[in-house]
C-alpha positions, 0 to 999 in steps of 0.5 A: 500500500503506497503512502501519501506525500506530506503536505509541503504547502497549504492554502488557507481562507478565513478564521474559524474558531481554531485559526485559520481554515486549509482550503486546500493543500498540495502535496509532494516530496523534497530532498536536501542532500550535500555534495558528499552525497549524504541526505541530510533532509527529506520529506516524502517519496524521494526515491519516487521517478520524476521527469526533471524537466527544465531544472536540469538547464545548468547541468545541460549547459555544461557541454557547451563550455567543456567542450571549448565551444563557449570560448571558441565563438566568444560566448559571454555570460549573458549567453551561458545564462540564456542556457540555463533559462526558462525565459519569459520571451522579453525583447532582451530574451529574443534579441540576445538569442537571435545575435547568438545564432547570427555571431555563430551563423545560423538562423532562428529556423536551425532552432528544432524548438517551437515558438513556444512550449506546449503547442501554445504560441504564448510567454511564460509572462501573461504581460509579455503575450498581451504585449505582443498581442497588442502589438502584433508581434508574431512567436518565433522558435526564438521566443521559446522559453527554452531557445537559449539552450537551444542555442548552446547544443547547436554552438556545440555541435558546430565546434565539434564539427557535428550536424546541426540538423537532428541536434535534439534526437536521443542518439546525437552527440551532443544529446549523448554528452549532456546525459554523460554529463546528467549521470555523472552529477546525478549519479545515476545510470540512465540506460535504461530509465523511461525516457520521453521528450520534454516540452522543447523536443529534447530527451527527458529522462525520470529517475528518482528526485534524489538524484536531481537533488544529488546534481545540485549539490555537486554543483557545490563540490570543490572535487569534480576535476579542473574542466568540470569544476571550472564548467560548473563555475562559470555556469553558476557565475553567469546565472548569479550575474544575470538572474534576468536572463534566467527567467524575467521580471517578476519570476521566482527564480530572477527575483530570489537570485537577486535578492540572494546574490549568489548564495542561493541559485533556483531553476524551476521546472515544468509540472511542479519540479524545483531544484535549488543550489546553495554553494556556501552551505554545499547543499542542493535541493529538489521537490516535486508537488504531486499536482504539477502546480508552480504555486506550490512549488516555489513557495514550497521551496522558498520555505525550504531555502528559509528553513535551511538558513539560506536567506539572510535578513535582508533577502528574507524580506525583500522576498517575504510573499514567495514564503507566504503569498497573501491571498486578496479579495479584488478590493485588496482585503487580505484573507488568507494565504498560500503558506508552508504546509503542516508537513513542511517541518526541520527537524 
């Protein structure tokens, strides 16, 4: 008989006799592991398989400077940020892309994403779709919120000398070197776990989400060999210098990069995956919420990243609604809240 997930987050509305009441809650798992690899907080089914999804973007961005292919075009740390993104679309977003692909000679149409995840032509950010409704702009392959990653496997290929054309499928070199890298920061064996395509056409692979955990941690780790370890740098210095290439304005990843300014990184992922790196404590962190909801897990993860002691005071309350986000009537009162399950305990 399986066992349900704790509660990690909880909406609440009103007061009844007893404070106040749940509306509804979110389940789910999480796992804090350092970079020996030792768990050292877990809630739930964390040896349960997740598809990762795009949490994984600063892992598969690693290839891209391993192989030399980064320095070769000259690639500067707006890019390496972008490859590491879920952008929101924004006219920084596309035009950095689109000058990417022109210093490397390729165009917007060698990119084997569509215009947008999901079969959808809309942003991440409702504003930006509503811009470009209004101003009748049209979704390209470059306004995928994934089209930064893109662009990083096609410049690689292009170093290694390689196709460009089928540069997503499973078998090409540069798909096999960005699971060589996963399984190596992973630590786990990917031969013959369930693979399916993420939302950008790339292989997605599930595997248990201590495993992505463990990734993240490694992130942190002082022992990962010279061209791993200055790869890895360079990726965490980018999204450090660049929080808004990573995501956009008004995101939970940009906004809780700047306010940490380095001691904390996030990538959020699709269907409620989260991941986290906290270098100065050598931690990473992953959680999935059961029902796919980005609700619950950014503040599911802001809670964790508050209850590990990563937010000093001045980012604590310069992000104090991604811990407890106020819910309001449309004439502002203040009525509840989405706030840290009953579950969501340290010990």
């Amino acid at each position: 008989m399986s066992t349900a997930n704790p509660i990690l987050v909880e909406v609440t509305r009103g007061q009844t006799q007893d404070g106040a009441l749940a509306e509804s809650c979110h389940r789910g798992a999480a796992a804090v592991v350092n970079s020996a690899g030792d768990v050292v907080h877990a809630w739930g089914d964390i040896d349960a398989l997740v598809y990762p999804r795009s949490t994984l973007k600063p892992v598969q961005a690693l290839p891209l400077l391993e192989t030399g292919a980064a320095d070769h075009f000259g690639i500067g740390t707006q890019e390496i940020a972008l490859a590491c993104a879920s952008h929101n679309s924004e006219p920084i977003h596309v035009a950095r892309v689109r000058a990417w692909l022109g210093r490397i000679g390729l165009g917007v149409d060698d990119l084997e994403c569509g215009p947008s995840g999901g079969g959808t032509c809309e942003s991440i950010s409702l504003e930006v779709t509503k811009a470009m409704s209004r101003a009748g702009e049209t979704f390209t392959r470059a306004h995928n919120n994934c089209s930064g990653k893109h662009t990083g496997f096609l410049t690689t290929a292009l170093h290694m000398g390689e196709p460009t054309q089928g540069y997503i499928g499973r078998d090409h070199a540069v798909q096999r070197r960005v699971t060589d890298a996963l399984e190596e920061m992973s630590g786990e064996t990917l031969d013959y776990a369930p693979c399916s395509s993420d939302g950008c056409g790339i292989p997605v692979f599930a595997f248990p989400l201590v495993g992505l955990a463990r990734a993240m941690a490694r992130m942190t780790s002082d022992r990962l060999g010279r061209t791993r370890g200055n790869g890895v740098k360079r990726v965490l210095d980018a999204m450090t210098a660049h929080p808004d290439m990573v995501a956009g304005a008004k995101r939970f990843d940009t906004r809780i990069m700047q306010a940490c300014k380095g001691t904390v990184l996030t990538k959020v992922g699709a269907e409620g995956v989260h991941a986290a790196i906290v270098p100065g404590k050598g931690l990473g962190v992953a959680l999935k919420i059961d029902d796919g909801a980005t609700r619950a897990s950014e503040l599911a993860m802001g809670c964790i990243l508050d209850g590990l002691g990563a937010l000093d005071d001045v980012a604590r309350a310069t992000i104090a609604d991604l811990i407890e986000a106020p819910i309001r009537t449309t004439l502002g009162e203040r009525v509840g809240e989405v706030r840290r399950g009953v579950d969501l305990k340290f010990d």
